[in-house]
C-alpha positions as CSV (number, residue, x, y, z in Angstrom):
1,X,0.0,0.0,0.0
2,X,3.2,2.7,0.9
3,X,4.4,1.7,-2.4
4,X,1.4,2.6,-4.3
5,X,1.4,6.0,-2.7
6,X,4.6,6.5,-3.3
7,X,4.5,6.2,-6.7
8,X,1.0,7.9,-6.7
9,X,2.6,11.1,-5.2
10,X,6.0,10.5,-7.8
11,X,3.9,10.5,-11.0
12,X,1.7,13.5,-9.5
13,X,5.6,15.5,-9.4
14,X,7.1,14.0,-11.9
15,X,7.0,16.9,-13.9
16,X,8.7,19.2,-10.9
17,X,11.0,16.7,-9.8
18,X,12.5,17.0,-13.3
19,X,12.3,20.6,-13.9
20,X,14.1,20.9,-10.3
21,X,16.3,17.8,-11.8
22,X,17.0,20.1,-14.7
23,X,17.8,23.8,-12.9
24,X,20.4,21.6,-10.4
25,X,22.0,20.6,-13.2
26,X,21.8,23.9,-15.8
27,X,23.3,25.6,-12.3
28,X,25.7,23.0,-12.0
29,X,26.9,23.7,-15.9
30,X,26.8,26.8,-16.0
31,X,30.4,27.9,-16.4
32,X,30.4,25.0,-19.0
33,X,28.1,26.5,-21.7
34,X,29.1,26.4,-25.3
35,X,28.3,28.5,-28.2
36,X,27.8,26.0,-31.5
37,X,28.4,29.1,-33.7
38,X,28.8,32.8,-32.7
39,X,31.1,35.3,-31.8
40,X,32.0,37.9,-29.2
41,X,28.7,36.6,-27.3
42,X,29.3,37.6,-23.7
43,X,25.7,39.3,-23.9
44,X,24.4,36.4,-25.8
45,X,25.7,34.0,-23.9
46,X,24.5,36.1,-20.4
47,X,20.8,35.9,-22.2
48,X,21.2,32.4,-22.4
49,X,21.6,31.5,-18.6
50,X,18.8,33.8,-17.7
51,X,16.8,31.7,-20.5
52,X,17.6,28.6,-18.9
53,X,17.2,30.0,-15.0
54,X,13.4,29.4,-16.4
55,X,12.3,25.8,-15.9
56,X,9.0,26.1,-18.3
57,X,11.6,27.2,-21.5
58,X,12.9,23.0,-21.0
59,X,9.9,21.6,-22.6
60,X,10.9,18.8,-24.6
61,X,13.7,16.3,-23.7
62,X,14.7,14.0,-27.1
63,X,17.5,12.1,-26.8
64,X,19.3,11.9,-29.8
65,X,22.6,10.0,-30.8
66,X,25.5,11.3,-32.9
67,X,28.5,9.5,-34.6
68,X,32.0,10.2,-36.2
69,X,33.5,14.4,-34.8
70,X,32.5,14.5,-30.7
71,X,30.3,17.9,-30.5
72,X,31.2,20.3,-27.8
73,X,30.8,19.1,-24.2
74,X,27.7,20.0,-21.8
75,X,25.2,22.9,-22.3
76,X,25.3,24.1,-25.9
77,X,23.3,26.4,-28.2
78,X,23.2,27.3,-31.4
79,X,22.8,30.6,-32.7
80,X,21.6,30.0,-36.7
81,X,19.2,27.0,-35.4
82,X,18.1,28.8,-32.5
83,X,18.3,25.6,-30.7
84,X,19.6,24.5,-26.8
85,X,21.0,20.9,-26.1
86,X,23.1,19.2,-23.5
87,X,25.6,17.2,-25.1
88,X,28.1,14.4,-23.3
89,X,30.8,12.4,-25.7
90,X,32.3,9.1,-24.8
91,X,34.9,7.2,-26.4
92,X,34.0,3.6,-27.0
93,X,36.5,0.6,-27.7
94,X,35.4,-1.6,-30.8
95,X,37.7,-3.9,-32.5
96,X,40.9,-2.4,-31.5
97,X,39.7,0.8,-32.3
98,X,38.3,3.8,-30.5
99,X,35.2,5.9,-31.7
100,X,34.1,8.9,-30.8
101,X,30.0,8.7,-30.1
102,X,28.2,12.0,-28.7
103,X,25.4,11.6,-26.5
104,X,22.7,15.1,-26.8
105,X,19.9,15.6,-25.1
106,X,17.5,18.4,-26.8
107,X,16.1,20.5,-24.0
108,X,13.9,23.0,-26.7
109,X,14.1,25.7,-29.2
110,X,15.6,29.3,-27.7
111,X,13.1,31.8,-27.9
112,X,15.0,34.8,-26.8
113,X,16.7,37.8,-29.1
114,X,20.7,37.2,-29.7
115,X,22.9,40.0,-31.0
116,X,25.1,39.1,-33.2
117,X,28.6,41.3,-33.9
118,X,28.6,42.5,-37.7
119,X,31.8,44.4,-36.5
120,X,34.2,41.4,-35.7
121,X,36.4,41.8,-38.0
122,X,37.1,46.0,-37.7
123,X,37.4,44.9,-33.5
124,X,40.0,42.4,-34.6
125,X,41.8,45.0,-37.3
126,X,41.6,48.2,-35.0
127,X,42.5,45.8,-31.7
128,X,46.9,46.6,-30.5
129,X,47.6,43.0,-30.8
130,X,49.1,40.3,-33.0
131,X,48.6,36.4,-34.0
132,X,51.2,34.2,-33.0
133,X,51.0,30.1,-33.6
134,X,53.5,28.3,-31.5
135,X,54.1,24.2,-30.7
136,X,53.9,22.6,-27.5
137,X,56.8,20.1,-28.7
138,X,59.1,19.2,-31.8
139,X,57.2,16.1,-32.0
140,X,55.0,14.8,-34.5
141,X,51.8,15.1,-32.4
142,X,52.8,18.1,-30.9
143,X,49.1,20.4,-30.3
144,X,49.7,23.6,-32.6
145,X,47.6,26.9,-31.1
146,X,47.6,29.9,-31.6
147,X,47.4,33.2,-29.1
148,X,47.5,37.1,-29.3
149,X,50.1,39.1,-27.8
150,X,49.9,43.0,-27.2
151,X,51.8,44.8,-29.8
152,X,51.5,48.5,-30.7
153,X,54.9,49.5,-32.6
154,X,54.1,51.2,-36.0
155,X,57.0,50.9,-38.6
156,X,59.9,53.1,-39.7
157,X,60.2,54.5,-43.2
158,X,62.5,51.9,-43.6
159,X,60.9,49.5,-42.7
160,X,56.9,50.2,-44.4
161,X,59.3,50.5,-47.5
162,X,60.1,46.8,-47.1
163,X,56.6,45.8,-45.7
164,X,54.7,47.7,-48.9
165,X,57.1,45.5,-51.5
166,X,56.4,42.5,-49.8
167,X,52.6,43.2,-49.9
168,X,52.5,44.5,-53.5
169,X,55.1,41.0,-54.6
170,X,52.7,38.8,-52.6
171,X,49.7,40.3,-54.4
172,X,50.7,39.6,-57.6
173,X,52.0,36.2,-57.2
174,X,49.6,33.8,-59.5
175,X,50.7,31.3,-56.3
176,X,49.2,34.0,-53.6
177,X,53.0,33.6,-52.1
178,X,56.1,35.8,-51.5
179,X,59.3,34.4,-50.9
180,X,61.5,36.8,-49.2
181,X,65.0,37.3,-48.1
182,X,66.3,40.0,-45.7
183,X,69.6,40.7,-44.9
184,X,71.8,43.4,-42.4
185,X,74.0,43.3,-40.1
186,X,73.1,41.4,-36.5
187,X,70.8,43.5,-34.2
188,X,69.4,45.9,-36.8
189,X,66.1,44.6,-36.3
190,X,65.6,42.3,-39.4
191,X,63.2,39.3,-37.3
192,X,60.7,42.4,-35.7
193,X,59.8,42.7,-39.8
194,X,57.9,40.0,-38.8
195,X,55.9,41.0,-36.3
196,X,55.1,44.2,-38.3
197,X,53.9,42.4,-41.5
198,X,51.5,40.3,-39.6
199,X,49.8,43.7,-38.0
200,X,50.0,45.5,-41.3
201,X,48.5,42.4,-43.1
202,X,45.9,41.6,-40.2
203,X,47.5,38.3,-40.4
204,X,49.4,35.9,-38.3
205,X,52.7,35.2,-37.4
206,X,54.9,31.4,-37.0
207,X,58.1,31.5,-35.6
208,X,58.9,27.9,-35.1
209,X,58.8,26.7,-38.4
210,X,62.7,24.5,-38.6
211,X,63.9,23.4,-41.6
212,X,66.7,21.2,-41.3
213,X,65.6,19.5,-38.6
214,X,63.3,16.4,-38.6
215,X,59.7,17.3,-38.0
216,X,59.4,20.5,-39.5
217,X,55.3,21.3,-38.6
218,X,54.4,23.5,-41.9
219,X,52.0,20.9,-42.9
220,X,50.1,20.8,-39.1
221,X,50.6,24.9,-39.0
222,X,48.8,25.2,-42.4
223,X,46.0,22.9,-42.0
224,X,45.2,24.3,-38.2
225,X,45.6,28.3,-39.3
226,X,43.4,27.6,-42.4
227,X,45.4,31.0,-44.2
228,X,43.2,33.3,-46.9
229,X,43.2,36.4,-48.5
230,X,42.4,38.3,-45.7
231,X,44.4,36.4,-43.0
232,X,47.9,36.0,-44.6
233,X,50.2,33.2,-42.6
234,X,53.4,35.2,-42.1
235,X,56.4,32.5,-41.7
236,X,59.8,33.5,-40.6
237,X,62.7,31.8,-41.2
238,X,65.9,33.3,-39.3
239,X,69.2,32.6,-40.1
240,X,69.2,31.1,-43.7
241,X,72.7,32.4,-44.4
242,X,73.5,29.1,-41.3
243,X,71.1,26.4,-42.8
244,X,72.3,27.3,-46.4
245,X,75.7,26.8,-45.6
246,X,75.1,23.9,-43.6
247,X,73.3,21.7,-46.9
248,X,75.7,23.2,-48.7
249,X,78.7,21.3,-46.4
250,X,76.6,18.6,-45.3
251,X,76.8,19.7,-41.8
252,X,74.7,19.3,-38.6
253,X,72.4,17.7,-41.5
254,X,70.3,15.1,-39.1
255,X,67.8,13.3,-41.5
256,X,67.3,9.9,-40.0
257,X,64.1,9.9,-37.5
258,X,61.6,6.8,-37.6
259,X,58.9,8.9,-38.4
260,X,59.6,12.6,-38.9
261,X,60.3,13.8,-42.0
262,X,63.4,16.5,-42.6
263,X,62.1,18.6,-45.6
264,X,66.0,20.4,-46.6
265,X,68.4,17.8,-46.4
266,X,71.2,18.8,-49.5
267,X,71.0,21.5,-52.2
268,X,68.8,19.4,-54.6
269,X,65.4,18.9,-51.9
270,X,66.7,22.3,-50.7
271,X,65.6,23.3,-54.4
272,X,62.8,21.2,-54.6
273,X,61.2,23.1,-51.5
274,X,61.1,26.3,-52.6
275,X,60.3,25.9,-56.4
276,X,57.7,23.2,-56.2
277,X,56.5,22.3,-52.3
278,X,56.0,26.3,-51.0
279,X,53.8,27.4,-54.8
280,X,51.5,24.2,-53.3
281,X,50.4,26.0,-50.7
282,X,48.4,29.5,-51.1
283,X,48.2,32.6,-48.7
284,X,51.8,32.3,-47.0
285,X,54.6,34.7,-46.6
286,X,57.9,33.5,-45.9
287,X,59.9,35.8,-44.8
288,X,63.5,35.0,-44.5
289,X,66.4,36.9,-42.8
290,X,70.6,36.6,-42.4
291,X,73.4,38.5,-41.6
292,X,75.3,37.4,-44.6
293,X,75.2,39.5,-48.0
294,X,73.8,37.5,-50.9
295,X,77.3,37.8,-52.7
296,X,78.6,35.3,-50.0
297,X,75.8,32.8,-50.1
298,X,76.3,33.1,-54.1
299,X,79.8,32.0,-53.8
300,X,79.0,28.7,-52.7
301,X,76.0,28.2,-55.1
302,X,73.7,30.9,-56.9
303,X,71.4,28.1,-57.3
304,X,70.0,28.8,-53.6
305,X,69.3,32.8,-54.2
306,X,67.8,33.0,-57.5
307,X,64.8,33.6,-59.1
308,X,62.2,30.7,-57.9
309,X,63.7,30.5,-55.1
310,X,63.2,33.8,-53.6
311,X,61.2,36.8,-55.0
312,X,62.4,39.8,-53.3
313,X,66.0,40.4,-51.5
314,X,66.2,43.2,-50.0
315,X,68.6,44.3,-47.6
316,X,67.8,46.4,-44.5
């Protein structure tokens, strides 16, 4: 008989035990909501929570069951389908092989106003700050990301002389690329070029890129920083004058590595790189520098300085 009223009285709440289930658990999440697909949405993203502070917007719970890419994790909405869901992914073992499975739960349609930012791109442009994708390791699973860091210099005449020829070269490139060598003496200020073309060029800047060395990370850099028109992958390559010389004597050459791959090894993949691999690959800037004059470099070779191998030399 106690067990028949108890489940009397359940089935009478049922509906506010699971609205009260639901608010413990939005509360619980709420400093792990996820936007599916806008930007610059601290308002949005504040309208949401007071949304979902509202038991009666939950109306509908579908559970609904994804395979292949994991979605993002716990409360999510999305901005174009006007949707909220709560989504958990697992990882299960088949065959000797892991898959990726994501569990959502539909809570209901989001019936509130969301602002959307038609101005991102001017904030990003007009914002004192730079770019700048780096590696967590040399190895071949190493996590490329990418982070901004406050800069505010403007360039010298000097130095927008160089950064409008490398613009105007890149621009007219039928590969979108621009293959650049700087040279001057140490310390007068060839690598912070760099960092100026990637402001001037609302673009971004890689530092890390190493050529004679197994593993050299271009083709993880390119696919993660997804480089266009109007972001331009700036690459810089210090000290060429060194990793010239060393092909060119078959020193501190190290191209045996079980799985990483050494893209300049000797003169003729040295070559190779620069006239067929870089054209492959649209949008990118490499940008070059060494103390050495190009005479000295030419002495040894003038296969490594010419024409298809670099389009502008320009000393500063």
């Amino acid at each position: 008989m106690l067990n028949v009223i108890f489940f009397t009285v359940v089935m009478a709440y049922i509906t506010d035990i699971f609205f009260v289930f639901v608010s413990i658990l939005l509360i619980y999440l709420e400093l792990n909501i996820k936007i599916f697909d806008s930007t610059y949405d601290k308002e949005n993203t504040d309208k949401l929570i007071e949304y979902l502070s509202n038991p009666d917007n939950a109306t509908i719970l579908t559970e609904i069951f994804f395979k292949g890419e994991p979605k993002p994790d716990g409360i999510c909405y999305s901005y174009t389908n006007r949707f909220i869901c709560y989504v958990r992914n697992t990882s299960e073992l088949s065959r000797e092989r892991y898959k990726n499975n994501a569990k959502i739960w539909y809570i209901g349609s989001l019936n509130i106003d969301l602002i959307k930012d038609n101005n991102i791109e001017k904030e990003i442009q007009d914002d004192n700050f730079i770019k700048v994708w780096d590696t967590d390791s040399d190895f071949r699973d190493s996590y490329i990301y990418s982070f901004k860091i406050p800069f505010e210099c403007k360039p010298y005449p000097k130095q927008k002389d160089i950064i409008d020829k490398i613009i105007s070269n890149q621009a007219k490139s039928p590969y979108h690329i621009s293959r650049v060598l700087i040279y001057g003496k140490p310390g007068s200020g060839k690598s912070f070029i760099g960092k100026l073309l990637a402001k001037e060029l609302n673009g971004c800047l890689a530092n890390f890129i190493n050529l004679g060395s197994p593993g050299c990370g271009f083709r993880q850099l390119y696919r993660k920083s997804s480089p266009s028109k109007n972001e331009i992958l700036v690459i810089q390559l210090d000290e060429l004058d060194i990793i010239i010389n060393n092909i060119h004597n078959q020193k501190n050459i190290n191209i045996k590595h079980d799985w990483l791959k050494t893209e300049v090894y000797d003169k003729s993949s040295y070559n190779t790189f620069w006239s067929e691999y870089v054209t492959r690959y649209p949008f990118v800037i490499w940008l070059c520098t060494m103390n050495s004059e190009p005479k000295e470099i030419n002495k040894l070779d003038n296969c490594y300085l010419r024409q298809n191998r670099m389009d502008l030399v320009l000393e500063y």
